[in-house]
C-alpha positions as CSV (number, residue, x, y, z in Angstrom):
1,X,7.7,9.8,-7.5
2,X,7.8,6.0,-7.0
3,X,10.3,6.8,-4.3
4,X,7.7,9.5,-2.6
5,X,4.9,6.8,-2.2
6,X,7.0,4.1,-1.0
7,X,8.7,5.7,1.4
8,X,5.6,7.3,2.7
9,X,3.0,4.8,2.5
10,X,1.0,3.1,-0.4
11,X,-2.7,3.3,-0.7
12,X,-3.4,6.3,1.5
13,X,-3.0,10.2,0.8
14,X,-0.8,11.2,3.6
15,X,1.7,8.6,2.8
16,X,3.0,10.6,-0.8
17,X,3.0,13.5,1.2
18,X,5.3,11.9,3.9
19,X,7.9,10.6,1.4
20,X,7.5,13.7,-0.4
21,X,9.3,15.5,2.6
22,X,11.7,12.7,3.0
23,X,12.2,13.1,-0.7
24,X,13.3,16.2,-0.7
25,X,15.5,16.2,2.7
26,X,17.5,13.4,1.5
27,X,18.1,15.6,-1.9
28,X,18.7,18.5,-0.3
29,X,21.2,17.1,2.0
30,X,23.1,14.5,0.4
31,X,23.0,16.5,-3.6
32,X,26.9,17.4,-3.2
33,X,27.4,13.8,-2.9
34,X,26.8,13.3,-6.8
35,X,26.2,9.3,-8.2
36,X,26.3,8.3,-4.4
37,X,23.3,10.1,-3.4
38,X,21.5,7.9,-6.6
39,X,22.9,5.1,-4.8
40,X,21.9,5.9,-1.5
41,X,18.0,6.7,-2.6
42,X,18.1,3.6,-4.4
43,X,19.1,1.5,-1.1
44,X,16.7,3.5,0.7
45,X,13.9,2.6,-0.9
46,X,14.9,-0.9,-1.3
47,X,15.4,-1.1,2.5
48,X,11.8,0.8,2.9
49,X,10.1,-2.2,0.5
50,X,11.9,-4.9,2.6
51,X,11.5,-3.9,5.9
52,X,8.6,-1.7,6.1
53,X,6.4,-2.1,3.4
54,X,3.8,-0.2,4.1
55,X,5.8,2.9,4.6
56,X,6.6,5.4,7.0
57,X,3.0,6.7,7.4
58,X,1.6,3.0,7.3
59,X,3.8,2.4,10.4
60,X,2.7,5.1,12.2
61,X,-1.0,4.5,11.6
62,X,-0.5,0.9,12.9
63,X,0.8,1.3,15.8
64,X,-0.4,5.2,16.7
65,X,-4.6,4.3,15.1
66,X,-4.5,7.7,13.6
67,X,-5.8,9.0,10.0
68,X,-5.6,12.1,9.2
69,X,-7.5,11.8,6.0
70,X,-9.9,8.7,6.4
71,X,-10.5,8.6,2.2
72,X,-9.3,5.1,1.5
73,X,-11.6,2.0,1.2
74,X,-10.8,-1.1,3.9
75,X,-11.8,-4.4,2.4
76,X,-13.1,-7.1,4.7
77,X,-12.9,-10.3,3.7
78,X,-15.1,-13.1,5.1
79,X,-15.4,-16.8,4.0
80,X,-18.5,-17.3,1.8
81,X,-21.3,-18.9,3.8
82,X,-22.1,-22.6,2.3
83,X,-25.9,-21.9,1.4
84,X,-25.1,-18.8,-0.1
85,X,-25.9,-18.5,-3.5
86,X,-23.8,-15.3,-4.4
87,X,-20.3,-17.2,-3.5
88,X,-22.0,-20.0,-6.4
89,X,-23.3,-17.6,-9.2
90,X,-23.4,-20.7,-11.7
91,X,-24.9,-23.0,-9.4
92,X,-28.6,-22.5,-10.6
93,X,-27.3,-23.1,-14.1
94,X,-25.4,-26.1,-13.8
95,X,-28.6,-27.5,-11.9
96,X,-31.0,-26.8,-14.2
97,X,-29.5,-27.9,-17.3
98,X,-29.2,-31.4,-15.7
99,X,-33.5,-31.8,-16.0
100,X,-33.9,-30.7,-19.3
């Protein structure tokens, strides 16, 4: 199953089902093959992590801006602003305590 998400893409719900497919092609071609088809999933996926890490469905959503199923969560991240007070939670504390 580790093999399903990485080839098709981590953190999104079509990528499983991508590397599901490729899952089972690969097994269903290469079976006959016996400890080399172990071998060859193994260097598969190690070739998927290296060289495109975010899968096969990752890729194409890159570079085609498509989602078929837009139920993951983007996270932007911005620098905290200096005067605001959320990016310094302790900072009325620490303040305080100095005038008592």
């Amino acid at each position: 199953m580790i093999f399903m998400v990485l080839v098709g893409g981590l953190g999104t719900f079509e990528g499983p089902l991508i590397g599901a497919i490729v899952f089972f092609a690969i097994q269903h071609w290469f079976a006959d093959f016996g400890a080399w088809y172990l071998i060859g999933l193994g260097t598969t996926a190690v070739a998927f992590a290296l060289f495109v890490p975010r899968g096969l469905w990752g890729w194409a959503e890159q570079r085609l801006h498509v989602q078929l199923f837009p139920v993951g969560h983007r996270l932007d991240v911005r620098a905290p602003d200096s005067d605001d007070r959320r990016s310094r939670p302790n900072a009325d504390r620490s303040a305080s305590r100095g005038r008592n």
